[in-house]
N, C-alpha and C positions, 0 to 999 in steps of 0.2 A: 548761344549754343543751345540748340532745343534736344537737351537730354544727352546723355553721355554719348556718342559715336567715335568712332575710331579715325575717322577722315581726319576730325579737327583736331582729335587726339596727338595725331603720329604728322600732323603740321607744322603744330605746336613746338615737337620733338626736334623735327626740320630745320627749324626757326632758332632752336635755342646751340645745336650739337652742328649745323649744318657740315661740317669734316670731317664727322666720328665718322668710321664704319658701319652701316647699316646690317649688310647682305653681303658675305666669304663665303666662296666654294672654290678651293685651290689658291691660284693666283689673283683669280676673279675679286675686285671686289670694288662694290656701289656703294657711296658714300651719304648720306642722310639725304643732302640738296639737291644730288644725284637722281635718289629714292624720287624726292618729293616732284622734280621735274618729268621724269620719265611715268609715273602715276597721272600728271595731271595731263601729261599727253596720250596716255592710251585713255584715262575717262574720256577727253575728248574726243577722241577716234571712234569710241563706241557711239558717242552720240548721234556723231558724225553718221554713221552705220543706220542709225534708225533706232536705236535700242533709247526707249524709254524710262522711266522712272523707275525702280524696282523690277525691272526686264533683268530674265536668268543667268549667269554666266557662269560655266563652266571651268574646271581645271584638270583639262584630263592630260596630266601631266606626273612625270616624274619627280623627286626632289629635287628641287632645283632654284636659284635666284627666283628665274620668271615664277615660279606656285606661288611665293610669300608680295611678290612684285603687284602682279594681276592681282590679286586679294586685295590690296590696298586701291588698285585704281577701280575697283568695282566699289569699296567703298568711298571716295572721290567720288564718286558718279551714280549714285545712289543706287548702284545696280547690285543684285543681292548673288553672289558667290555661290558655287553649288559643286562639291566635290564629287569627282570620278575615279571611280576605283578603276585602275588601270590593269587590272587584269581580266576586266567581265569580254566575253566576247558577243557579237553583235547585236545577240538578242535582248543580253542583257542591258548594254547600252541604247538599245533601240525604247525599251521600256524605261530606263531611266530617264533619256532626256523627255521623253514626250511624259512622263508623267511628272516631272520637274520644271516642265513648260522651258524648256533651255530652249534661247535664241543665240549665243555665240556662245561657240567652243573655242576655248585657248591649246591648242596641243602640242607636246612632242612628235615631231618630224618621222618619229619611229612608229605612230601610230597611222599614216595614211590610207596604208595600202587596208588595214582594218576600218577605217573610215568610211575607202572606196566600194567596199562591202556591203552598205546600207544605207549608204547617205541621201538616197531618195527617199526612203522610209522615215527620217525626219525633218519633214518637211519647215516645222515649227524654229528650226534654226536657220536665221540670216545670215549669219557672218559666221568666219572661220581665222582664227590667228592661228599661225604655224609659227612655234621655237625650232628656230634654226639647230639641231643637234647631230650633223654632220652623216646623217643616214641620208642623205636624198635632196632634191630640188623642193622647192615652195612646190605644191600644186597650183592648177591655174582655177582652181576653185578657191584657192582659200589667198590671204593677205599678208605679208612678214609683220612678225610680232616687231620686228626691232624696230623694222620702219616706223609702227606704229608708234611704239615708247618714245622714237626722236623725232617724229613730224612737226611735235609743239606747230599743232593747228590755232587758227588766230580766234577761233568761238569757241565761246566759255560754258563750261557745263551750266544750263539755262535753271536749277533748281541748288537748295542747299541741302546737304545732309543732315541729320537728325536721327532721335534717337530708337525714332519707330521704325528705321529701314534694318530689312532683316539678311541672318545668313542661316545658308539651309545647309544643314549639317546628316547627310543621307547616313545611314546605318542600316545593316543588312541585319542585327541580330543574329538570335539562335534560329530563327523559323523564318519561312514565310518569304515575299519581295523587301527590296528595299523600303526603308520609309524617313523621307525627310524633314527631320526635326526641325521647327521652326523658332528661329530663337532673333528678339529684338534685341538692339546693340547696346541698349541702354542695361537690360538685364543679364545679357552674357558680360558686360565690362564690371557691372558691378559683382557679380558671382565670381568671376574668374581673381577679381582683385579685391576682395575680401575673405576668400578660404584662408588665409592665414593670419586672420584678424588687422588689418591695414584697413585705416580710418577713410572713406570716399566720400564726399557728401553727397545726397540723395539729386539737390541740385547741381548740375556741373559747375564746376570752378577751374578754368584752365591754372591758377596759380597752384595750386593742389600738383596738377603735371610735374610742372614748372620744377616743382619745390622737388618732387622725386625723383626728376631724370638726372643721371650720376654724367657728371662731366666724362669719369674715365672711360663707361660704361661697361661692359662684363658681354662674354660670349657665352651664346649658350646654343648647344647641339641636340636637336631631334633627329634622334637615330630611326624613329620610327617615321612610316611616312606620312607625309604630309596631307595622303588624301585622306586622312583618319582623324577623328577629331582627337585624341589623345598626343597625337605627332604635330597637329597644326595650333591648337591654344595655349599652349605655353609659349607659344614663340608671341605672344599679342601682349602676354605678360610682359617679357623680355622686354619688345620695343618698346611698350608704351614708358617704359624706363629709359627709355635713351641706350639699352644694349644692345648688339647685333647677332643676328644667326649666321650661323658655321653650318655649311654643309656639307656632308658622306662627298667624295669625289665619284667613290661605285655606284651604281644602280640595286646589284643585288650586296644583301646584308656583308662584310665581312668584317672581322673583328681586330684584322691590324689596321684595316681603314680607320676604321675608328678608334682603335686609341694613336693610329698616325695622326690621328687630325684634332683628337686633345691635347700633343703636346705641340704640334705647331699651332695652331689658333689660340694656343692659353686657354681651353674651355674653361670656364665657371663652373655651369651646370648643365647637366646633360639630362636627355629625356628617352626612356627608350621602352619598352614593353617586355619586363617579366623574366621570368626566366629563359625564355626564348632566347632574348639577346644577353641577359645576364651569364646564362654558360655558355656560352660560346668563348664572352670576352674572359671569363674567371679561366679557360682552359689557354688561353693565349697569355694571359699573363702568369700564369703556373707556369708554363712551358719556360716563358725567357722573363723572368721577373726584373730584371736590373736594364730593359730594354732601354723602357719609357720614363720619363720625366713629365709625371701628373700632380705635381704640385698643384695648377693652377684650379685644378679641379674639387668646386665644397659643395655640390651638391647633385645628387643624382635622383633622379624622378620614375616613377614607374608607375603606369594605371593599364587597364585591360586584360593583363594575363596576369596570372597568379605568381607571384615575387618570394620563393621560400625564403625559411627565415634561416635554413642553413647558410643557402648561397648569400646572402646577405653577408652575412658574415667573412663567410670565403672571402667576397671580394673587398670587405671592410682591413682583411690583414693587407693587401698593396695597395690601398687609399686607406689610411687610419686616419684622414683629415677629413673625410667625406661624410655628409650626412644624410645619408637613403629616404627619402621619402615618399612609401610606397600609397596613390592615392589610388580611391576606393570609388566610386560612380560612377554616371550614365550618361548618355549625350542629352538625355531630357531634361539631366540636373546638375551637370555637373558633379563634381564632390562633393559628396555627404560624409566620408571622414579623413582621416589617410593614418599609417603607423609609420609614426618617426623613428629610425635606426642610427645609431650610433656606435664607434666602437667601445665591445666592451660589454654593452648594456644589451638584456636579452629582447627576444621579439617574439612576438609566436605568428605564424602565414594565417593570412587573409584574417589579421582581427583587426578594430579600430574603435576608437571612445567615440560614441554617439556623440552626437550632435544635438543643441534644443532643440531644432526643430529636425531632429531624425524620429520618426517612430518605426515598431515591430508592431504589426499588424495580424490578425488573423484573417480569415479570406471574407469574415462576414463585417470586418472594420475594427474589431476590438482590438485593446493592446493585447501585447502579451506582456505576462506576469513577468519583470527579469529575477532572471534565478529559474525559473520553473524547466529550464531545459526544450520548452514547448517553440516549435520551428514555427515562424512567419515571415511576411513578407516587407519589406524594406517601405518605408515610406518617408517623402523629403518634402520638409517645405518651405519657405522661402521662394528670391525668386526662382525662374522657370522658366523652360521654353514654353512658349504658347503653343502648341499641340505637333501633330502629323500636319505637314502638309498636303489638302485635296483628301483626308481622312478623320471624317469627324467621327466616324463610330470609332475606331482605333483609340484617336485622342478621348472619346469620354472615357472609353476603359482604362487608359494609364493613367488620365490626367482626371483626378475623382476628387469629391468635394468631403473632407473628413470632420465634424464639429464646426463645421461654418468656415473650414480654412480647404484652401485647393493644392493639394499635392498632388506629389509625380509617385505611382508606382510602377517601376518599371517591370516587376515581377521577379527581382532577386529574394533568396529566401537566407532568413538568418537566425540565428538564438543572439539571446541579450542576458548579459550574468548579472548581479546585484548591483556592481559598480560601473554598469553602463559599458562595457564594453558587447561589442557586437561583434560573431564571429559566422564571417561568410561560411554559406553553406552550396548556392549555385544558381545558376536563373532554373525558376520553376519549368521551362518550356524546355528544359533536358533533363528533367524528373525522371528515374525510372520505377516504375513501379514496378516489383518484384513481390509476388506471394502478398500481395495488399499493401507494402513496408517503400514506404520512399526513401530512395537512394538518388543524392545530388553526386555529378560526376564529381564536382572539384571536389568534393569532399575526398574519396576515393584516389583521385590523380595527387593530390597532397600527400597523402599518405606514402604512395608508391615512389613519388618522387625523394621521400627521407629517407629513404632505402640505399646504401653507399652505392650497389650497385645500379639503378635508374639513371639512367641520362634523361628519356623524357616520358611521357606517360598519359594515355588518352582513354576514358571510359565510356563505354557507350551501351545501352540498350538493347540487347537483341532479341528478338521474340523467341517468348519459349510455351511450350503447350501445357504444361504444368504450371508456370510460374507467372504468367503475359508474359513480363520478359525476364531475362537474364543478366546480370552483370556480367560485362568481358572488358577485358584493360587488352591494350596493345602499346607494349615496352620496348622502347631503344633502351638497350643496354650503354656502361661506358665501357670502352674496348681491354677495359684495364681490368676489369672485374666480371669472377663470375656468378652467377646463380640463375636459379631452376623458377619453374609455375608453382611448385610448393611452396618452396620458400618462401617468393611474394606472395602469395596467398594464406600461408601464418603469417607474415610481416602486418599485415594487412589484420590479421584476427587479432593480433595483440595491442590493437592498435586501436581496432572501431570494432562495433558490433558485427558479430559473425554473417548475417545476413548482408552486410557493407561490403563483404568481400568477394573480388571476382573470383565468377565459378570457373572462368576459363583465362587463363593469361595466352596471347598469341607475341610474341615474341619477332620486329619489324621495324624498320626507318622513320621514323613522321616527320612527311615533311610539311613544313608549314609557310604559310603566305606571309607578304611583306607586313601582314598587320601581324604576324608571331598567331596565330591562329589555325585551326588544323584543317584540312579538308575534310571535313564531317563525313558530307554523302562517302566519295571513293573510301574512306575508312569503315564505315560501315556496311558498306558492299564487303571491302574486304572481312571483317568481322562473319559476318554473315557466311561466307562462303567457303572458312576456315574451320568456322565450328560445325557445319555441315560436315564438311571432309573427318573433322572429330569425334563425331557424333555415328556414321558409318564404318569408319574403322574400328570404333571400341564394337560395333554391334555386328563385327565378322568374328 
C-alpha cells in the first residue's frame, strides 16, 4: 500500500463488515460488498470510457447514495473527484469544468435540460453518467449510471492506487471564481483522522483499519451537502470506520426530515452547518418536543457557519446526551481547532484552544503577543493541501513559508488571550473599513444574533462618502418577538465598540443556499438600494 488512500482503505472495510450497511437513504440501502462491487464496476466503466490515470470526475449531483458511491469508484480508479455545486448555472459550470479539466460528469437526471444549454462549450468532457431520478429519460448523449455500477466489465483497472492520487475540493470563498484545493490522499486521511488525537502511523498499516472498524458500526448524517467539503469529509471518517451514511430523503433542507431520519436510522452523529440548520431544527423540537426518540444520537458536528453558543445550548436541553462539536477551518487545512460543548458547561461562539502548530500572525509574519487584544491572521501548519489547482500565484499567497515551516493562511483574522484560546473574528476579504477602523462581519452578526429577538443576521459593507463604507445588518426577526433599528443598534453598543455598530438596520428574510450561506451580491444590491431610499427621505 503506497501511502495512505482510501481505495484500499474502504476494501479493506469491504472485506472485513462485507453485510454491514454502507449507504441509507429511506428504504434504499447498499450493503459494504455491495459498495465494493458496484465501485469496482463503475472504475472500470470509466476506464473503459478512455479516462486515464488522475483524469477529472465530477459530481454534479444531489445528496444522494450515487455522491458518496462515485467518490469511491474514482478512487478505485485512480481518478481524482471534483465537486459541483449544483446551483451555478451555465456559465458557471462552463468555467468550472474547463478550468477543473473535467472529462466525465456524474449527474442527476434533473439537471439535463441545463446540461443541454452548454454542452458544446465543454468540449474537454468525454463521457456523461446520468442517475436515474425519475425526472426524465437517459439522454442519448450521456450512459445510465446503474448500468454502469452492474456491468462488472471483465478488464481490470490497468494501474493501483496510492497515496499521491488527489481530490479536488472547489471552494468559491468570500471573493473572486471558484478555486480547487488540491489535496493528496495520504494528507487529507491523515488530517482528517488525527484532529482528535487518534494514533495513524505515518506508514500505512491496513491492521491499524482493521483494529478500528466497529463490527456494529454507527450511522452518521450530513445534513449538509455533499458538494461542500464540510458535508462530504466526515462521512470518510465514518466509513473508514466500518459506519454507514444516512441520507435527508428531501432535496431542499427541512427539519422534520431530519430529525425523521435520526430516529428511524438510529443516527450516531450528525453533521450539519451552524445556525442555519441549527434553528430551524431547535424551532421544530420547541414546537412538539415529546415527538422524537434521539437517544441514538452522541454527537453533533458543525463547521462553516457560525454555531452560537446560545442555540447550543437550546438544542443541548432535547439531546442532554449529545456533544456539540463546533469545528473551526478551511478546505486548505482542514481544522485547526474546534469548541467542544456539553450539557451544562458554558461555551463562548466562534472561540477555540490553539493548536501547536496554529499561529496568529500579523500581515508582515510576526506573531501576535496573546493577551494584547492585537487582530491577525490565522496560520496552520501541519499537513496541507498542496496548493490551488492551475493557480500558482494564488497558492504562493496562502500557501507561505513561515521560520523554514510552510503553512496555509487562508486569510481568517483572529485575537489570541494568554491561555491560547483564539477567538474568530472573520475572513479578512469581508473587512469593512469604516472611518479607517476594521469591522469583521461575523463579529457584528454574533452579536445581533444574541439578541432574543434575531432569527438571522447578515452584515455587509456599503459605501459611504464620509466613512468608505458603512456598516448595515439585514435582520430576520423571530415571528414571536418584537423590536426596533435602535434597539439592535444599542444591543449592539453594549456589546462591542460603538463604531461595530450598524449605522443602519434594514429589516428582511435571508434566504440562504444549500451550503447555509447567504447570497452576498442580491443582499447587497439589496443594502444598497434601501439605504439609498433612507438616505432621500430623511433629506425631504
Amino acid at each position: 500500500m503506497a501511502g495512505w488512500n482510501f481505495a484500499e482503505i474502504f476494501r479493506e472495510v469491504a472485506k472485513e463488515i462485507p453485510h454491514a450497511p454502507a449507504l441509507v437513504q429511506g428504504s434504499r440501502r447498499i450493503e459494504w460488498h455491495e459498495l465494493d462491487q458496484r465501485t469496482n464496476s463503475l472504475a472500470q466503466h470509466l476506464v473503459a470510457a478512455g479516462l486515464k490515470r488522475q483524469s477529472k470526475v465530477t459530481q454534479y449531483l444531489h445528496n444522494a447514495p450515487a455522491y458518496l458511491e462515485s467518490i469511491l469508484a474514482c478512487f478505485k480508479g485512480s481518478f481524482v473527484p471534483l465537486n459541483t455545486n449544483f446551483r451555478y448555472g451555465p456559465e458557471e459550470l462552463i468555467y468550472l469544468w474547463t478550468n477543473g479539466d473535467v472529462e466525465c460528469v456524474i449527474f442527476h437526471g434533473c439537471f439535463a435540460n441545463t446540461i443541454e444549454q452548454f454542452r458544446s462549450k465543454v468540449a474537454g468532457v468525454r463521457h456523461w453518467l446520468w442517475v436515474d431520478d425519475g425526472t426524465g429519460p437517459c439522454p442519448n448523449w450521456a450512459t445510465s449510471y446503474e448500468e454502469a455500477a452492474t456491468s462488472r466489465p471483465a478488464s481490470a483497472v490497468p494501474w493501483l492506487p496510492d497515496g499521491d492520487d488527489l481530490i479536488l475540493v472547489y471552494t468559491g470563498g468570500t471573493t473572486g471564481l471558484p478555486k480547487g484545493v488540491m489535496w493528496r490522499q495520504d494528507d487529507l486521511f491523515m488530517r482528517l483522522n488525527t484532529e482528535r488525537g487518534d494514533q495513524y502511523p505515518d506508514v500505512p498499516d491496513l491492521d491499524v483499519i482493521r483494529t478500528n472498524i466497529s463490527r456494529r458500526g454507527r450511522s452518521h448524517l450530513s445534513a449538509a451537502p455533499l458538494m461542500h467539503g464540510a458535508g462530504l469529509l466526515t462521512c470518510f471518517l465514518v466509513l473508514a470506520r466500518g459506519g454507514w451514511i444516512s441520507h435527508l430523503q428531501q432535496r431542499s433542507f427541512d427539519p422534520i426530515d431530519l430529525l425523521d431520519t435520526v430516529e428511524r436510522d438510529r443516527v450516531a452523529s450528525l453533521m450539519w452547518v451552524g445556525d442555519a440548520f441549527a434553528r430551524p431544527v431547535l424551532a421544530a423540537l420547541q414546537s412538539q418536543p415529546k415527538r422524537w426518540d434521539l437517544s441514538s444520537l452522541k454527537t453533533i458536528m458543525s463547521s462553516g457557519v457560525v454555531f452560537s453558543a446560545e442555540v447550543k445550548q437550546a438544542i443541548l436541553e432535547h439531546v442532554p446526551q449529545v456533544v456539540i462539536s463546533d469545528v473551526f477551518g478551511s478546505t486548505e487545512s482542514m481544522s485547526l481547532g474546534r469548541n467542544v460543548t456539553a450539557k451544562g458547561e458554558a461555551s463562548a461562539t466562534a472561540t477555540f484552544k490553539a493548536k501547536a502548530d496554529t499561529r496568529v500572525i500579523t500581515e508582515d509574519g510576526v506573531d501576535v503577543v496573546p493577551g494584547s487584544g492585537q487582530a491577525g491572521m490565522l496560520a496552520i501548519g501541519g499537513r496541507q493541501a498542496l496548493g490551488y489547482y492551475g493557480d500558482p500565484v494564488k497558492s504562493a499567497a496562502v500557501f507561505r513559508m513561515l521560520d523554514g515551516k510552510r503553512y496555509v493562511v487562508p486569510g481568517d483574522w483572529a485575537t489570541v488571550d494568554h491561555n491560547g484560546i483564539v477567538q474568530l473574528l472573520g475572513r479578512g476579504s469581508g473587512c469593512i473599513n469604516t472611518g479607517g477602523e476594521k469591522v469583521f462581519p461575523e463579529e457584528v452578526e454574533n452579536e445581533l444574533k444574541a439578541h432574543d429577538a434575531v432569527d438571522d443576521a447578515v452584515v455587509l459593507g456599503i459605501p459611504d462618502i464620509r466613512f468608505g463604507q458603512s456598516v448595515v445588518a439585514i435582520v430576520e426577526t423571530k415571528k414571536s418577538h418584537l423590536t426596533s433599528a435602535s434597539e439592535l443598534i444599542a444591543f449592539v453598543k453594549s456589546r462591542l465598540s460603538s463604531y461595530k455598530a450598524p449605522r443602519h438596520i434594514l429589516f428582511a428574510e435571508i434566504r440562504r443556499g444549500p451550503n447555509a450561506k447567504p447570497d452576498l451580491p442580491s443582499l447587497t444590491a439589496f443594502a444598497k438600494e434601501q439605504v439609498a431610499n433612507l438616505k432621500k427621505e430623511a433629506s425631504i
